[in-house]
N, C-alpha and C positions, 0 to 999 in steps of 0.2 A: 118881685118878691123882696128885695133886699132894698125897695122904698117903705115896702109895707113895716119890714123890721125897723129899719131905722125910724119912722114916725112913732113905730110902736114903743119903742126904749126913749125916744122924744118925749113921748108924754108921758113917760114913768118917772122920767128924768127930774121932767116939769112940777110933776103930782108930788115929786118927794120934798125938793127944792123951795115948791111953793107949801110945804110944810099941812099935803091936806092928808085926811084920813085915808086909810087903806079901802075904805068904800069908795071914797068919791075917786082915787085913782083907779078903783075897778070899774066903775060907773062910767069914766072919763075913755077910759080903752073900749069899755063894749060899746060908746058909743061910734065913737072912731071904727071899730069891725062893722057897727049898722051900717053906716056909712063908705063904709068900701064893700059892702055888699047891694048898694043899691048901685052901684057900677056895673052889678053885672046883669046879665036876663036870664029870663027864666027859671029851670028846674034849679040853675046853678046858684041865682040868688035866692031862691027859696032855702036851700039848705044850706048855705053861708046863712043865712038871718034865725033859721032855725038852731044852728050851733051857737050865732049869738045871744040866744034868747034865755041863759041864765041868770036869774038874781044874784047877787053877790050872796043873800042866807043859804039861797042854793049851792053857789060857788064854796062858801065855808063847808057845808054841810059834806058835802064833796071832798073838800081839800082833807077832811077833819077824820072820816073814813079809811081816806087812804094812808093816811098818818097811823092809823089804828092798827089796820091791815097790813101796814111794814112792820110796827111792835111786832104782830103777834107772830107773822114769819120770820123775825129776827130771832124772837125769844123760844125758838125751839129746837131742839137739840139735832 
């Protein structure tokens, strides 16, 4: 677990560093999760691959929501 973190903050590290966009650093990590999910078998890499299997417009779409959804239970009395 605490290889998977550190590869994972590696390559954010990498993606920033090498100056690319917030896509291809999202792009670059869910490929690295495909990839440590074909390590595993069965039921267990099926749904490790199915939790990777976001788009990044998906991922915004997502992100962009819950952004929304804190406003509105921030902004209530």
């Amino acid at each position: 677990m605490k290889n998977r973190i550190a590869s994972s903050a590696l390559m954010v590290l990498l993606a920033i560093v090498s100056g690319c966009t917030a896509r291809t650093a999202y792009d670059s990590l869910r490929l690295h999760q495909e990839m440590e999910c074909q390590k595993m078998q069965g039921a267990e890499r099926d749904e490790c691959l199915r939790r990777s299997d976001m788009s990044y417009d998906e991922y915004q779409q997502q992100l962009n929501k819950q952004k929304q959804d804190k406003m509105e239970r921030e902004s209530r009395p």
